[in-house]
C-alpha positions as CSV (number, residue, x, y, z in Angstrom):
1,X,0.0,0.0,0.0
2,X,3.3,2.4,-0.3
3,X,3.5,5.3,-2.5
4,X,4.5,3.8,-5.2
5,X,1.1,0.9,-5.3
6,X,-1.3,3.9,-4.6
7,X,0.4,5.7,-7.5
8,X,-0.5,3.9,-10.3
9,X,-4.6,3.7,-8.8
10,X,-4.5,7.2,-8.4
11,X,-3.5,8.1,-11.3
12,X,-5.8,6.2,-12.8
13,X,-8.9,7.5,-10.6
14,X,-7.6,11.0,-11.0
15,X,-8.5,10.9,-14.4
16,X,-11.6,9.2,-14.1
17,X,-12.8,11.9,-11.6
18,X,-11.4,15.1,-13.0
19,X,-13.9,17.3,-14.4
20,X,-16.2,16.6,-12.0
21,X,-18.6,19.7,-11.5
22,X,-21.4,20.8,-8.8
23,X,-20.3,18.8,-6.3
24,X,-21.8,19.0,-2.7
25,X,-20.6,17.8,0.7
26,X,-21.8,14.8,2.2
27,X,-22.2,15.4,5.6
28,X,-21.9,13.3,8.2
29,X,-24.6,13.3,11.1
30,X,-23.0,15.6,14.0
31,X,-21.2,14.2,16.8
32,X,-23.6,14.0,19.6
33,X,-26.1,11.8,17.7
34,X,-23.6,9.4,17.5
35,X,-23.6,6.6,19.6
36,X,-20.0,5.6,21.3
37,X,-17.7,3.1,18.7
38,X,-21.0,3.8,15.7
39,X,-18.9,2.3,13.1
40,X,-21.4,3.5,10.1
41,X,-20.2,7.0,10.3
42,X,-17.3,5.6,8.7
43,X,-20.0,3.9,5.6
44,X,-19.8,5.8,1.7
45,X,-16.8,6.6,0.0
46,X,-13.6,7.9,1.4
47,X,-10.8,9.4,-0.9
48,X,-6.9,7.8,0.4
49,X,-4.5,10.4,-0.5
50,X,-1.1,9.2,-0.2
51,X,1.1,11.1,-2.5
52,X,-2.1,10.4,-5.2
53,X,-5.7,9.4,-4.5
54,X,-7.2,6.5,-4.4
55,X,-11.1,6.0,-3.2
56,X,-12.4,3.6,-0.6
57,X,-15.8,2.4,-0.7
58,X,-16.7,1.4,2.9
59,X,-20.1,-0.3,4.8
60,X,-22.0,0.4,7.7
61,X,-19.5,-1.5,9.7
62,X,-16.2,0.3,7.9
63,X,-15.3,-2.8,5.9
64,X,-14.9,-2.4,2.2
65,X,-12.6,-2.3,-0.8
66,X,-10.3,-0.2,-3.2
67,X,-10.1,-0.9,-6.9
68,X,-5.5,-1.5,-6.9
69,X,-4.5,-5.3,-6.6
70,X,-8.0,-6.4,-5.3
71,X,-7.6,-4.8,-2.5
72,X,-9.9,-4.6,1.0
73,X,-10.0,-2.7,4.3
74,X,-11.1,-3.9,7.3
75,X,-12.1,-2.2,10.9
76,X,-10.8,-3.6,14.2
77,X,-11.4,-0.6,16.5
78,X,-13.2,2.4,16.0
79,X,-14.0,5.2,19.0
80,X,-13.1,8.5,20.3
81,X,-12.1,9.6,16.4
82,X,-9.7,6.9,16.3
83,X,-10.3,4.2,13.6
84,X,-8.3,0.9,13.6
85,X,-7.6,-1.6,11.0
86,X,-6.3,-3.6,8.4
87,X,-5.8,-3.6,4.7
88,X,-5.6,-6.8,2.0
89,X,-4.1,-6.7,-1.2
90,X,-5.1,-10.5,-2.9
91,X,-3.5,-9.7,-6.1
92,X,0.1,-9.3,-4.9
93,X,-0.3,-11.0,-1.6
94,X,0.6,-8.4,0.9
95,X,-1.1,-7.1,4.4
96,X,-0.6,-4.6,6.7
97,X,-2.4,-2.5,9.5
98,X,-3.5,1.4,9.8
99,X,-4.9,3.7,12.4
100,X,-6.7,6.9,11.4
101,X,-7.2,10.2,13.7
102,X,-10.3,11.5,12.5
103,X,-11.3,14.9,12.6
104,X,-14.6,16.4,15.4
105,X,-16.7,16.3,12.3
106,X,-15.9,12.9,11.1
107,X,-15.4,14.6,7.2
108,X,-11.1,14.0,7.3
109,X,-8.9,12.4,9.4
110,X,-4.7,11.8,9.1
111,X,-3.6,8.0,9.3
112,X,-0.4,6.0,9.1
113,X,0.4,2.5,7.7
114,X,2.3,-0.4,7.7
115,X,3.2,-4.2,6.5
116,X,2.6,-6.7,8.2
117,X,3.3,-9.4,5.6
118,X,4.6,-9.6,2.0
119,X,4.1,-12.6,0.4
120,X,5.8,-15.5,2.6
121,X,7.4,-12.8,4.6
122,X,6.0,-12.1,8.3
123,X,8.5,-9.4,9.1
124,X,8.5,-7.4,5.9
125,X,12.0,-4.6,6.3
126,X,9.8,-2.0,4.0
127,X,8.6,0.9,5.5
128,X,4.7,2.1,5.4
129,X,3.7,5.7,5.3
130,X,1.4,8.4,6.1
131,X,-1.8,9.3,4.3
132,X,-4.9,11.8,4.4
133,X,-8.4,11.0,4.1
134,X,-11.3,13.0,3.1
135,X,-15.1,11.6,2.4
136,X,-15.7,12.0,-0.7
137,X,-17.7,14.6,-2.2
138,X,-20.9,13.5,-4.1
139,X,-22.9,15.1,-7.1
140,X,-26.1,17.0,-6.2
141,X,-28.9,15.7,-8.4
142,X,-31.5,18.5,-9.5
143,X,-33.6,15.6,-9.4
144,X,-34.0,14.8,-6.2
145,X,-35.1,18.7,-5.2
146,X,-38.7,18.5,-4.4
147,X,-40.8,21.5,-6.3
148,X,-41.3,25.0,-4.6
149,X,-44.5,25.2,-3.0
């Protein structure tokens, strides 16, 4: 999940997304109607930003997937803006960990990352990194506005 994997994905997703007009903020519901550990705050899409971003589609419970080298996240721990994990790459067999400080609004939060196994390798020597996240912004649809009265 280094730099230079999350490269490549962003890359690719930056040019998928660029362009992208009327955009509006999904937000999140506010902190005190949130029950203690509610992992479905963390549910939707989440833009990874390591260098180049990378989206995250998460469920209710913060599990989910990114489209480079198959890979998944997974929640462990999630409270007091602190959310714990691990990530999965199936495609080139490699697994690490991450913990996420999340911002009062839930909207960003800063994270760090780490191996925990390449391939055969339980004690992997390379070095994770740090990364941003940001939920992703969403297109309003005109649609969905009811009439005027």
């Amino acid at each position: 999940m280094g730099l230079h994997v999350f490269s490549v994905v962003a890359m690719t997703v930056a040019l998928m997304v660029t362009g992208c007009g009327n955009q509006s903020l999904v937000r999140p519901p506010a902190q005190a109607d949130l029950p203690a550990g509610d992992r479905s705050i963390l549910a939707g899409e989440w833009e990874y930003e390591d260098g180049a971003a990378v989206i995250l589609q998460l469920d209710e419970q913060g599990n989910g997937t990114y489209p480079f080298k198959e890979g998944r996240f997974e929640t462990l721990q999630f409270g007091e803006h602190t959310w714990v994990g691990k990530w999965y790459q199936k495609e080139n067999d490699r697994e690490g960990g991450f913990v996420v400080k999340l911002s009062v609004d839930y909207t960003e939060g800063e994270g760090t990352w780490w191996y925990d196994r390449i391939g055969a390798d339980l004690g992997p020597s390379e070095k994770g990194g740090t990364f941003h996240l940001s939920r992703k912004i969403s297109h309003a649809n005109l649609s969905d506005t009811p009439p005027a009265p």
